[in-house]
Short mmCIF file of the C-alpha atoms (twelve columns), coordinates in Angstrom:
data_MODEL
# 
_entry.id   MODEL 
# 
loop_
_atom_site.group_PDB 
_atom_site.id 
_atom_site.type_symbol 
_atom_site.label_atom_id 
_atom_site.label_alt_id 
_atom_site.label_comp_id 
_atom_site.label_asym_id 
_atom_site.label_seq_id 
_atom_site.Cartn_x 
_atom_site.Cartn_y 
_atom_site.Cartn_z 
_atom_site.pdbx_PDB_model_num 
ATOM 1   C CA . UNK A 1   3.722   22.134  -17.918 1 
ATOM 2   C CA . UNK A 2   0.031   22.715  -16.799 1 
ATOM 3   C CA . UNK A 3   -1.353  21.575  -19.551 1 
ATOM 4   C CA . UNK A 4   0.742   18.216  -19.238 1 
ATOM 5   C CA . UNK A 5   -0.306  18.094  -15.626 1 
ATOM 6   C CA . UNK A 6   -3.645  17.840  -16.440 1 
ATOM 7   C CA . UNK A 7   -2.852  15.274  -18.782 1 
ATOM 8   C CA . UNK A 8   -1.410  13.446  -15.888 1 
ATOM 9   C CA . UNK A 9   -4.610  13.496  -13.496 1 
ATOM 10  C CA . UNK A 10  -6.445  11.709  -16.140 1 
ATOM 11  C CA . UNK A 11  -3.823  8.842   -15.996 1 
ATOM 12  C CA . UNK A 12  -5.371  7.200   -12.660 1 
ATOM 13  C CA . UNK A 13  -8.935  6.500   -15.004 1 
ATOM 14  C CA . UNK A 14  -7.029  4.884   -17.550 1 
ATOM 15  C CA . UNK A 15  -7.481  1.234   -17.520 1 
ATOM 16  C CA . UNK A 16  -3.522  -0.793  -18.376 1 
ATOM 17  C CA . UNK A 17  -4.885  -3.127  -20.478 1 
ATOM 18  C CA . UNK A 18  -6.435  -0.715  -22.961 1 
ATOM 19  C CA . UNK A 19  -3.326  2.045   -22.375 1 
ATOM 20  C CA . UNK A 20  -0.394  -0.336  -21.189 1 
ATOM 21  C CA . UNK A 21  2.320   2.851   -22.200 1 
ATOM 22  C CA . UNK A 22  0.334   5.255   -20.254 1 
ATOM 23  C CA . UNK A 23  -0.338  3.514   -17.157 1 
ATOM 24  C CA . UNK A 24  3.374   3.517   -16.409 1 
ATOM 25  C CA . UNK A 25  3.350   7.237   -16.620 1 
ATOM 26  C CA . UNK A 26  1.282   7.521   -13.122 1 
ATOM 27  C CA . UNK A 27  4.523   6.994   -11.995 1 
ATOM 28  C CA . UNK A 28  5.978   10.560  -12.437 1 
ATOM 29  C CA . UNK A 29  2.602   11.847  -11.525 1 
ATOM 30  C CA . UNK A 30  4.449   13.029  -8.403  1 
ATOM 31  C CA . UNK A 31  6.783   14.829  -10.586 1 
ATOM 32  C CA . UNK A 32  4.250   16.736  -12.465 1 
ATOM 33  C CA . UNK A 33  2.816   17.604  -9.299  1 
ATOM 34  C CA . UNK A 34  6.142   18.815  -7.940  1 
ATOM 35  C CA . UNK A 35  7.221   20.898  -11.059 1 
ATOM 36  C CA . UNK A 36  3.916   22.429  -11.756 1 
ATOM 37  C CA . UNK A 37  4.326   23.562  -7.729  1 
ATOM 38  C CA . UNK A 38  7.948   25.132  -8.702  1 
ATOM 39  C CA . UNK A 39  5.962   27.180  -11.475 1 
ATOM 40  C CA . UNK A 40  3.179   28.399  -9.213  1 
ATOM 41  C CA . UNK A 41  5.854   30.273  -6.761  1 
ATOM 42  C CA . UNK A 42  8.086   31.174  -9.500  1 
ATOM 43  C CA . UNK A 43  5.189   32.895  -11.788 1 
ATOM 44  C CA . UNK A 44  3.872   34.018  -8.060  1 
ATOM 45  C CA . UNK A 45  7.243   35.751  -7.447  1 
ATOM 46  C CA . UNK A 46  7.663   37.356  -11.336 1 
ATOM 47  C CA . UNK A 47  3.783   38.475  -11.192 1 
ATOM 48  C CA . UNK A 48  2.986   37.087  -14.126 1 
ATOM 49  C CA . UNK A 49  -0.567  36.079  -15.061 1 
ATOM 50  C CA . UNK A 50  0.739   32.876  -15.631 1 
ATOM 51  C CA . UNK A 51  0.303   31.737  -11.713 1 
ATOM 52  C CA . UNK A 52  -3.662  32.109  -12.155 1 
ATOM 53  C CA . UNK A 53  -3.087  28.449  -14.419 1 
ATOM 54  C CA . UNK A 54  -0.805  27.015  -12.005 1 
ATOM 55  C CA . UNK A 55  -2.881  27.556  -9.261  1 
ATOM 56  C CA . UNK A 56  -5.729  26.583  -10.817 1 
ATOM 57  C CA . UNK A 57  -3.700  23.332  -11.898 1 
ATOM 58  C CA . UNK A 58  -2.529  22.767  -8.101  1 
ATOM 59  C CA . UNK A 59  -6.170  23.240  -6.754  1 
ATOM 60  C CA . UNK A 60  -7.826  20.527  -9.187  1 
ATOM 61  C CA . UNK A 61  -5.124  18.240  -8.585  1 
ATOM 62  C CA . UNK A 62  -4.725  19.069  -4.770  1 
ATOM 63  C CA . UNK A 63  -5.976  15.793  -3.966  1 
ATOM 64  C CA . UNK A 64  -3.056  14.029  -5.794  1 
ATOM 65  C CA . UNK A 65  -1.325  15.523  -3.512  1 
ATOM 66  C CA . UNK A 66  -2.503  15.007  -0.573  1 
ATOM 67  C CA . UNK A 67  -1.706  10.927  -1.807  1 
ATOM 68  C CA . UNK A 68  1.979   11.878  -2.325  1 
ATOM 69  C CA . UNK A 69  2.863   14.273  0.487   1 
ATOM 70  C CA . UNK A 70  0.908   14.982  3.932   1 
ATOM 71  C CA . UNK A 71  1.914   18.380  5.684   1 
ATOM 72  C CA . UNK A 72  0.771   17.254  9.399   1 
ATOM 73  C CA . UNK A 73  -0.469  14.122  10.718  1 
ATOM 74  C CA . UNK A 74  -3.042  12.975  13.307  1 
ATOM 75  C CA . UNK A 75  -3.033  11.665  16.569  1 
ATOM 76  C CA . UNK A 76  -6.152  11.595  18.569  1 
ATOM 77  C CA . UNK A 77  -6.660  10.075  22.163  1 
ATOM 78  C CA . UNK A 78  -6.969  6.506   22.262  1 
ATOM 79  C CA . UNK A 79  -9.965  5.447   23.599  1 
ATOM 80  C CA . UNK A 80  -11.256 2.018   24.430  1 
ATOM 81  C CA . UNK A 81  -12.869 0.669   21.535  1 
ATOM 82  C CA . UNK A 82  -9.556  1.245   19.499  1 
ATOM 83  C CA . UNK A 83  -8.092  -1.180  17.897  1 
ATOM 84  C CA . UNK A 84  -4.466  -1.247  15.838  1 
ATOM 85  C CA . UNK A 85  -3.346  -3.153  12.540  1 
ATOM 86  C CA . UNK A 86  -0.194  -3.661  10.933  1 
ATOM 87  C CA . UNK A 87  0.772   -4.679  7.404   1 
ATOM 88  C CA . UNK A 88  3.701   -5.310  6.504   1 
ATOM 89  C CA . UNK A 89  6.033   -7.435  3.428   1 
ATOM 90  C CA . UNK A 90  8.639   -9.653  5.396   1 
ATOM 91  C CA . UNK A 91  10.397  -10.870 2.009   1 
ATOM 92  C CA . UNK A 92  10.413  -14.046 3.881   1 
ATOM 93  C CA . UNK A 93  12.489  -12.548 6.879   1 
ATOM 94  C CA . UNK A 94  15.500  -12.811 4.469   1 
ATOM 95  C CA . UNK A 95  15.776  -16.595 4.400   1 
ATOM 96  C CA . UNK A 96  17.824  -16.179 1.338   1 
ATOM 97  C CA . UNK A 97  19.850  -13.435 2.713   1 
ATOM 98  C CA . UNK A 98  19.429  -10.761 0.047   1 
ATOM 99  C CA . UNK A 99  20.427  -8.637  2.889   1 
ATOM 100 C CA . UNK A 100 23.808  -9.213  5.095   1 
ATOM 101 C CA . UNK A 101 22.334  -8.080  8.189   1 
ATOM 102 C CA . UNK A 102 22.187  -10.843 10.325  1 
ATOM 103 C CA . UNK A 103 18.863  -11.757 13.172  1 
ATOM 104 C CA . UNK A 104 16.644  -10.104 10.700  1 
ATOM 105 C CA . UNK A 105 13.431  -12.539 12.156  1 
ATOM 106 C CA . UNK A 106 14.561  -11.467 15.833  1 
ATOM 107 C CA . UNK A 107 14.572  -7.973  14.609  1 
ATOM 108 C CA . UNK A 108 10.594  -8.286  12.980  1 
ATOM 109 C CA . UNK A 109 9.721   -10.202 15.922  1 
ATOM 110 C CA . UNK A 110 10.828  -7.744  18.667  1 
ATOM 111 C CA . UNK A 111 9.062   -4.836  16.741  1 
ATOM 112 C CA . UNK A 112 5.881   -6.135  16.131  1 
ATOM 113 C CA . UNK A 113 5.747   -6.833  20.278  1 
ATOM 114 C CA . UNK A 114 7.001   -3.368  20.431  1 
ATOM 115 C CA . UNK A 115 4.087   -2.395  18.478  1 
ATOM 116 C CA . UNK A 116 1.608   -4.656  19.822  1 
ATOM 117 C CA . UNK A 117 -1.041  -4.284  16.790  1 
ATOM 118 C CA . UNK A 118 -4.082  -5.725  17.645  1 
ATOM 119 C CA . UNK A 119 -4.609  -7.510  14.046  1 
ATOM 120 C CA . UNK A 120 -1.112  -8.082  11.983  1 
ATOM 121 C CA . UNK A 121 -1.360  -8.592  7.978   1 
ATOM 122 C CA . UNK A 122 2.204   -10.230 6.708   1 
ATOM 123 C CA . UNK A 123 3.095   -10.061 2.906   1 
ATOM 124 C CA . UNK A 124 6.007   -12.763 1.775   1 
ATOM 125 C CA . UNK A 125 5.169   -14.757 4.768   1 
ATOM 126 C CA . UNK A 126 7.642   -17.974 5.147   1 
ATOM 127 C CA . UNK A 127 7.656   -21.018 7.529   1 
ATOM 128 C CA . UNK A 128 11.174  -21.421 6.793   1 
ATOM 129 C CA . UNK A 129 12.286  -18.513 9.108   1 
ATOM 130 C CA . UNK A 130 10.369  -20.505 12.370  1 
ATOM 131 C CA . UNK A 131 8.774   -17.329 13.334  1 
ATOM 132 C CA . UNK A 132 6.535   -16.795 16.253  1 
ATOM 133 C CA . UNK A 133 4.835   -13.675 16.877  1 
ATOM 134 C CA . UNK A 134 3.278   -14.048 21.111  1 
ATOM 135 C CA . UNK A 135 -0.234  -12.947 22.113  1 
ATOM 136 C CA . UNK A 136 -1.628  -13.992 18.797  1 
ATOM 137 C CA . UNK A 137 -3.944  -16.344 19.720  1 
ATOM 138 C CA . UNK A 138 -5.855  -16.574 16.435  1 
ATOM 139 C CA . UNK A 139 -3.881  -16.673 13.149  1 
ATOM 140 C CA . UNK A 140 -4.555  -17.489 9.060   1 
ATOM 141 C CA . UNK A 141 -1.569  -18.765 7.544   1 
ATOM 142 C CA . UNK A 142 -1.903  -19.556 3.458   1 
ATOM 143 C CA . UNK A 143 1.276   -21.067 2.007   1 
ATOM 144 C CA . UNK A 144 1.636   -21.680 -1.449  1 
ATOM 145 C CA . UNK A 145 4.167   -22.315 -4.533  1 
ATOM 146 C CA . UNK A 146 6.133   -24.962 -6.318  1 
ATOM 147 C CA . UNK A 147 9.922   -23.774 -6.657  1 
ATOM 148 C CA . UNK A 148 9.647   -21.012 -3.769  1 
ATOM 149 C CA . UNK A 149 6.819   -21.674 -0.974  1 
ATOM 150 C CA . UNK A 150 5.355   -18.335 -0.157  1 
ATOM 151 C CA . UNK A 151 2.539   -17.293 1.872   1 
ATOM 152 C CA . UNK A 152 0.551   -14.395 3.620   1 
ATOM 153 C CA . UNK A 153 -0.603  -14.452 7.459   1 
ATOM 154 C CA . UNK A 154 -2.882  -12.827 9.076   1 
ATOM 155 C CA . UNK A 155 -2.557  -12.842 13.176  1 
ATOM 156 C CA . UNK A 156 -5.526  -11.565 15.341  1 
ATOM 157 C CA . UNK A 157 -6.326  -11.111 19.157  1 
ATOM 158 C CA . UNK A 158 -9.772  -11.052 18.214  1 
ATOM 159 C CA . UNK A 159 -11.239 -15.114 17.226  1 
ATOM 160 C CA . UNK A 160 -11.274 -15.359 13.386  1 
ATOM 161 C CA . UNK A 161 -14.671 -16.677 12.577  1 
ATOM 162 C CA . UNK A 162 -14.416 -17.444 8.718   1 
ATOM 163 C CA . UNK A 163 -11.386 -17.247 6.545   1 
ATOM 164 C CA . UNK A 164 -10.644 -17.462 2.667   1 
ATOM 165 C CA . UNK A 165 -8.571  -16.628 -0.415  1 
ATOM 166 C CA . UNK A 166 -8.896  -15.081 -3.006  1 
ATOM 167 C CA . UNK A 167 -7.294  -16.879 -5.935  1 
ATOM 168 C CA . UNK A 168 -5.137  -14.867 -8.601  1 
ATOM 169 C CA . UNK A 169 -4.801  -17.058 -11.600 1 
ATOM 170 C CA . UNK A 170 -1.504  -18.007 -13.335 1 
ATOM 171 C CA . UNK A 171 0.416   -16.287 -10.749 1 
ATOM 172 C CA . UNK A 172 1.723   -16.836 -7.014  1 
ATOM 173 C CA . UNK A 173 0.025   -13.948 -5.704  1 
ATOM 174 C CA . UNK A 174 -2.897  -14.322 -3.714  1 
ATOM 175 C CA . UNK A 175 -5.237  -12.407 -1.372  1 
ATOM 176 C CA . UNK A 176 -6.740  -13.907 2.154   1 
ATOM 177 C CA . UNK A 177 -9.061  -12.656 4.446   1 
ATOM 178 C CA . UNK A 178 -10.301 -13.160 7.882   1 
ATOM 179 C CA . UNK A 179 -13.651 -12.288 9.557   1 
ATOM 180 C CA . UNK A 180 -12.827 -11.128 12.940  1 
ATOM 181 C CA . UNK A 181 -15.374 -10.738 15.685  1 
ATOM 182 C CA . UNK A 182 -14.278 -7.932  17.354  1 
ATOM 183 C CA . UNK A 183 -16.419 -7.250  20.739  1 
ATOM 184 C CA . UNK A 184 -19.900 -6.937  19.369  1 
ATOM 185 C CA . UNK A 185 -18.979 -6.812  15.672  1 
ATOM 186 C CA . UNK A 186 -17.764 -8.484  13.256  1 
ATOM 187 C CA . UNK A 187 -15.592 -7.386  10.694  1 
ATOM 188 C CA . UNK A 188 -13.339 -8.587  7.488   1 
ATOM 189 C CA . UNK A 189 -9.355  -8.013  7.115   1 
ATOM 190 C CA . UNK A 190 -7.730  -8.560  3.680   1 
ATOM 191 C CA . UNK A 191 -4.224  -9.125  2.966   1 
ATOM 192 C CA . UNK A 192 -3.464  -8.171  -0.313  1 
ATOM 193 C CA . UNK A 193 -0.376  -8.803  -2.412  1 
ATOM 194 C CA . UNK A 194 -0.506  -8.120  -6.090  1 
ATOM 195 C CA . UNK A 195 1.665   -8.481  -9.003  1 
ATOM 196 C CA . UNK A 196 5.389   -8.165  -8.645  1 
ATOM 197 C CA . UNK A 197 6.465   -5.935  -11.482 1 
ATOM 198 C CA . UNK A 198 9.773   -7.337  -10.418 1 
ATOM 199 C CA . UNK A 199 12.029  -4.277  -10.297 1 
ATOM 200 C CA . UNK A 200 14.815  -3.761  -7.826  1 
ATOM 201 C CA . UNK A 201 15.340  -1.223  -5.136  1 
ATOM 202 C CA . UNK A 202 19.090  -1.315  -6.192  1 
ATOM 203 C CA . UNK A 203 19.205  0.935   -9.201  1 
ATOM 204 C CA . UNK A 204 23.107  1.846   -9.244  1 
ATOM 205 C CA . UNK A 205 23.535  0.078   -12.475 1 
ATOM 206 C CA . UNK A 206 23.583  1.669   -15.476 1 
ATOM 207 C CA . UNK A 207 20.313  1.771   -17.562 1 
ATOM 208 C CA . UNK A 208 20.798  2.116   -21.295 1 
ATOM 209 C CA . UNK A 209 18.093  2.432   -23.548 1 
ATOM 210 C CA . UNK A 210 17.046  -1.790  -24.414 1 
ATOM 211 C CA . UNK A 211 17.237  -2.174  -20.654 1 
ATOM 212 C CA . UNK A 212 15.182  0.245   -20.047 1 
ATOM 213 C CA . UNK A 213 12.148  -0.517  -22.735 1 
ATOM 214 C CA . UNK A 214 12.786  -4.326  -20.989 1 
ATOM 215 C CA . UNK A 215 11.682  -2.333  -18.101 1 
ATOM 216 C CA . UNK A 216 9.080   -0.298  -19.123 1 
ATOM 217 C CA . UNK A 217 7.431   -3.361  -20.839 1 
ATOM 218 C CA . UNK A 218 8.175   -5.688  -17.374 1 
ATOM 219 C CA . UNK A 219 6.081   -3.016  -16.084 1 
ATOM 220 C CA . UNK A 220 2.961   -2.479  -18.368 1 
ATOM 221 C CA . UNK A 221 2.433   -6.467  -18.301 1 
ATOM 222 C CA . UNK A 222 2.395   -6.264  -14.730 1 
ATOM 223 C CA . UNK A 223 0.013   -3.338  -14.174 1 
ATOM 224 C CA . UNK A 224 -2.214  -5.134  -16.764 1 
ATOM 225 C CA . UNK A 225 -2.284  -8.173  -14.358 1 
ATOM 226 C CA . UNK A 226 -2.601  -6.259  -11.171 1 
ATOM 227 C CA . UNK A 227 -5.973  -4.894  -13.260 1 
ATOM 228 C CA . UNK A 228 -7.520  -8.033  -13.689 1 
ATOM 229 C CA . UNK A 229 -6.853  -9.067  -9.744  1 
ATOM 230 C CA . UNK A 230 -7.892  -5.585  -8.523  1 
ATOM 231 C CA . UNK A 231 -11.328 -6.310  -10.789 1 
ATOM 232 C CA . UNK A 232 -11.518 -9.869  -8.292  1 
ATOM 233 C CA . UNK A 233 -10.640 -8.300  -5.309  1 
ATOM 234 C CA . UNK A 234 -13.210 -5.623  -5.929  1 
ATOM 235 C CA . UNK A 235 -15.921 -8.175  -6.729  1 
ATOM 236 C CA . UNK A 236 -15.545 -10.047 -4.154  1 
ATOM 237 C CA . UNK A 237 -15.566 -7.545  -1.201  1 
ATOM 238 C CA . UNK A 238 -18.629 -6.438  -2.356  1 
ATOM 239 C CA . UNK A 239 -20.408 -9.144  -1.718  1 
ATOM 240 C CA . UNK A 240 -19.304 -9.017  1.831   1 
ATOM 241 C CA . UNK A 241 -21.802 -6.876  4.228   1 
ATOM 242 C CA . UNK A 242 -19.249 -6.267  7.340   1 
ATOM 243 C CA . UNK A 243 -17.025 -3.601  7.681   1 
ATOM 244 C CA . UNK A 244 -13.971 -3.724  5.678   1 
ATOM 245 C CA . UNK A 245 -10.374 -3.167  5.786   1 
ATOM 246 C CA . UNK A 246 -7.657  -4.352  3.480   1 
ATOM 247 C CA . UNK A 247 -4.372  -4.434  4.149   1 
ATOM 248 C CA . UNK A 248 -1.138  -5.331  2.129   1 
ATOM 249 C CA . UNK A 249 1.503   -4.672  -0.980  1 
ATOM 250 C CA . UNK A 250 -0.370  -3.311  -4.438  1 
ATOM 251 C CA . UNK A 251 2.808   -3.231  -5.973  1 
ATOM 252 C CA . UNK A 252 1.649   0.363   -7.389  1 
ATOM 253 C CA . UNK A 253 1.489   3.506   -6.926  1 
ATOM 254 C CA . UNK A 254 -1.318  5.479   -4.826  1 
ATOM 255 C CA . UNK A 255 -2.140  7.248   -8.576  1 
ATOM 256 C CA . UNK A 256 -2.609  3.982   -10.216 1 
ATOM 257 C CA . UNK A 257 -6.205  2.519   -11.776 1 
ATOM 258 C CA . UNK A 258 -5.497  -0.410  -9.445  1 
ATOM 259 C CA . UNK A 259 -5.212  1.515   -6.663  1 
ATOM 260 C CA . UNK A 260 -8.156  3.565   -7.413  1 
ATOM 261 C CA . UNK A 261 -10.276 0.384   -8.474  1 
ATOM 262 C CA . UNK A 262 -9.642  -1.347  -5.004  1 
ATOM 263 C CA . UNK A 263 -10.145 1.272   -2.894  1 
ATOM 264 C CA . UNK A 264 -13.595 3.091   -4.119  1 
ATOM 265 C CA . UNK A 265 -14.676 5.153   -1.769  1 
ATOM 266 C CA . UNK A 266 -12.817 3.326   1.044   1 
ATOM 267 C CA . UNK A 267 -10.399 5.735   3.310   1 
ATOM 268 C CA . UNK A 268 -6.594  5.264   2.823   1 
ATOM 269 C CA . UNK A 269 -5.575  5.446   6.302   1 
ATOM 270 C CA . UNK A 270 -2.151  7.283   5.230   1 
ATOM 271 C CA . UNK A 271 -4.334  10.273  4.015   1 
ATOM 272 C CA . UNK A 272 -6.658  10.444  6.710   1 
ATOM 273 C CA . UNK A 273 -4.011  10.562  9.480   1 
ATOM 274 C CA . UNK A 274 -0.226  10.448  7.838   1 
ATOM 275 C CA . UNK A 275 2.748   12.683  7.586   1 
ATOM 276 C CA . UNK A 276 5.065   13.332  5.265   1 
ATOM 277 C CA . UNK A 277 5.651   10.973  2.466   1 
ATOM 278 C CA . UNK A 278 4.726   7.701   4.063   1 
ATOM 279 C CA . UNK A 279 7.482   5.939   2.116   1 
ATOM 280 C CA . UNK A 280 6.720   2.505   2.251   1 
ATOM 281 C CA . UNK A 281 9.138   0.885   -0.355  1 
ATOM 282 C CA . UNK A 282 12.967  0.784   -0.318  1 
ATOM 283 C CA . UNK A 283 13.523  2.707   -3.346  1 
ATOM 284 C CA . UNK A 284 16.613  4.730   -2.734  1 
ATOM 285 C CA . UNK A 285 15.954  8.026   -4.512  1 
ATOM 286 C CA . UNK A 286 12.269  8.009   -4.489  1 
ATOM 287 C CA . UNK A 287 9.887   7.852   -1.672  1 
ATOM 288 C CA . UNK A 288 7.671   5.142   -2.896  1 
ATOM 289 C CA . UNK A 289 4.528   4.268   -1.195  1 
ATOM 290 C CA . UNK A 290 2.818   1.218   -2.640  1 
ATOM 291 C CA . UNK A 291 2.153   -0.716  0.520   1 
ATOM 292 C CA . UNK A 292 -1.737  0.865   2.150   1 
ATOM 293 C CA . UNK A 293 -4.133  -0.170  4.481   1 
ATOM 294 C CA . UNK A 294 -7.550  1.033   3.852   1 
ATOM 295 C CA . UNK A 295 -10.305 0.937   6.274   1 
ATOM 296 C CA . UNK A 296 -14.634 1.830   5.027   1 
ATOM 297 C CA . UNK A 297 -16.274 4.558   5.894   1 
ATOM 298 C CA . UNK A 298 -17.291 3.241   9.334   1 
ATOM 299 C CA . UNK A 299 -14.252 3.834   10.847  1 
ATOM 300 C CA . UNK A 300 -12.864 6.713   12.292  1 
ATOM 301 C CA . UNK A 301 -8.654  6.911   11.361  1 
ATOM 302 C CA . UNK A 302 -7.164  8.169   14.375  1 
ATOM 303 C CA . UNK A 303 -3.100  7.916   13.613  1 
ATOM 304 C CA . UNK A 304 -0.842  6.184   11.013  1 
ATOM 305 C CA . UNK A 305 2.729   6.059   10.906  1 
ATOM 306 C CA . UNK A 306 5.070   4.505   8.835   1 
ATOM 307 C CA . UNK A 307 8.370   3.002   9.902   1 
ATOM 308 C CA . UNK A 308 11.135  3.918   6.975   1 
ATOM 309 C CA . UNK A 309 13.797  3.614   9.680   1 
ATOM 310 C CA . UNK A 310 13.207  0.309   10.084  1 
ATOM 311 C CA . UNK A 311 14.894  -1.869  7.590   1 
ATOM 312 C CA . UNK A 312 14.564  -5.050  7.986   1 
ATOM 313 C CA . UNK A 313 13.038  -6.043  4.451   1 
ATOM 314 C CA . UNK A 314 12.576  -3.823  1.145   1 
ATOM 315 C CA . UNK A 315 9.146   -2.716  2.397   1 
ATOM 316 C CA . UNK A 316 8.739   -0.676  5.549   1 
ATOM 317 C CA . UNK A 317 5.931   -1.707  8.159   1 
ATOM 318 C CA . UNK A 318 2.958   0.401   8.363   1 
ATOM 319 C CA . UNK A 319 0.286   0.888   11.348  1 
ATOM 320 C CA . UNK A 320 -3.570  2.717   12.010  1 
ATOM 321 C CA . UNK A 321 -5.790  2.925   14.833  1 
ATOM 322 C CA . UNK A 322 -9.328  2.576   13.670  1 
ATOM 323 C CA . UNK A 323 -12.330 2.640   15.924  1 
ATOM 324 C CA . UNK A 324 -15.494 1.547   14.781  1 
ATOM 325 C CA . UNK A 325 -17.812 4.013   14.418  1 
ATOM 326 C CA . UNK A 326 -21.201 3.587   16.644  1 
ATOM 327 C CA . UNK A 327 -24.475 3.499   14.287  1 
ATOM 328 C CA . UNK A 328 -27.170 5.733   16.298  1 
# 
């Protein structure tokens, strides 16, 4: 099992397009992680030599964990230069009522004034659902698509001084941004959604084996498209010289090579100042997190939270406070 663990930490350098099989193995990373833990108390208990490996394991790989599962959180005073953003997938506020809950829209609208972000990054956006969200007096709305219009938003109480996309070809998932001028500085928001790899939450149904290498190989195309837009997404913000966060659904896991190309040596916010699992997808027997927002190194992370109670869509909503950090 340590030995196999190991293995596993390599998995996140891998690119998908050269090791399509192997890339969908980050997903049990967690797994590994878990099981090689069991070991460590169990040859801890027995006082067998063994535990020296396992612990050795567990301390190379203890920052796979910490992407997985955070023991306490953080919370520090809010202070006047704070600021809050949101990100969160809508699935077009239900407009074709995969869920029977009714006022779904009323529902989203109501919490994001509850939670009164100060810049809001919607995945799935839809101008079907005649949503408005108050006090947003700047906004960047990018609709798109021939059979299904679908869009991402980005709503700001800071003015927006620029905007863009970035374009993902052959495919109706896109990334925009927004320069914000924030007090005395200016800085750039991205809302990311990448490659669907088109797998549903509801997994009741029996799974035999052609449906599942249908699966695997849905999968390993999709994580070999997420590649090549993580590769433009990571061109592109470096060309940009402000501070940086970017927001939004990677459609992958937090041990992924697309995760780990687009955020470099960016802070995931969930890390820095999360608790628990930070589940983020609807996944009924696995706490998926595949939604971040990720802020550079000039900010300081002073909470996260994630909302899994809230469901409303099959992504949960997910908050920071950042503040910018003063250059002396």
């Amino acid at each position: 099992m340590a030995v196999l663990t190991i293995v596993a930490y390599l998995l996140p350098f891998l690119a998908p397009k050269m090791f399509p099989f192997l890339s969908v193995l980050t997903l049990i990373l967690p797994l590994m992680l878990i099981l090689n833990l069991i070991f460590l108390f169990y040859w801890l208990l027995q006082l067998k030599k063994q535990v020296l490996l396992s612990a050795f394991v567990f301390l190379i790989g203890i920052t796979f964990f910490n992407k997985f599962y955070k023991f306490s959180g953080k919370d520090l005073i809010v202070e006047e230069n704070d600021f809050t953003v949101m990100s969160y997938n809508v699935r077009l506020f239900n407009v074709f009522e995969w869920m029977s809950k009714q006022n779904i829209t009323e529902d989203i609208v109501d919490f994001v004034a509850s939670q009164n972000p100060d810049v809001l990054c919607i995945q799935e956006y839809s101008t079907s659902a005649d949503v408005k969200f108050e006090g947003y007096k700047y906004k960047y709305i990018l609709m798109q698509g021939d059979n299904i219009r679908t869009g991402q938003a980005i709503f700001s109480k800071f003015p927006i001084i620029e905007k863009g996309e970035i374009d993902f070809p052959g495919s109706d998932n896109n990334v925009i941004f927004a320069d914000i001028k924030m007090r005395r500085d200016t800085i750039r928001v991205y809302s990311i959604h990448l490659q669907s790899t088109k797998i549903s939450p509801d997994i009741h149904e029996k799974i035999d084996e052609a449906k599942s290498k249908k699966i695997f190989r849905r999968m390993s195309e999709a994580f070999a498209e997420q590649q090549s837009q993580s590769e433009l997404i990571k061109e592109h913000k470096t060309d940009c010289h402000y501070p940086k966060i970017i927001c939004g659904d990677m459609n992958n896991s937090a041990f992924s090579y697309v995760y780990r190309n687009i955020k470099g040596n960016m802070k995931d916010t969930f890390e820095e100042a999360g608790e628990g699992f930070g589940k983020t997808y609807d996944y009924e027997f696995y706490p998926a997190r595949i939604d971040y927002i990720l802020a550079d190194k000039q900010f300081e992370v002073k909470n996260f939270k994630n909302f899994d109670n809230f469901v409303n869509s099959d992504h949960f909503p997910i908050t920071t406070r950042l503040a910018l950090k003063v250059e002396e």
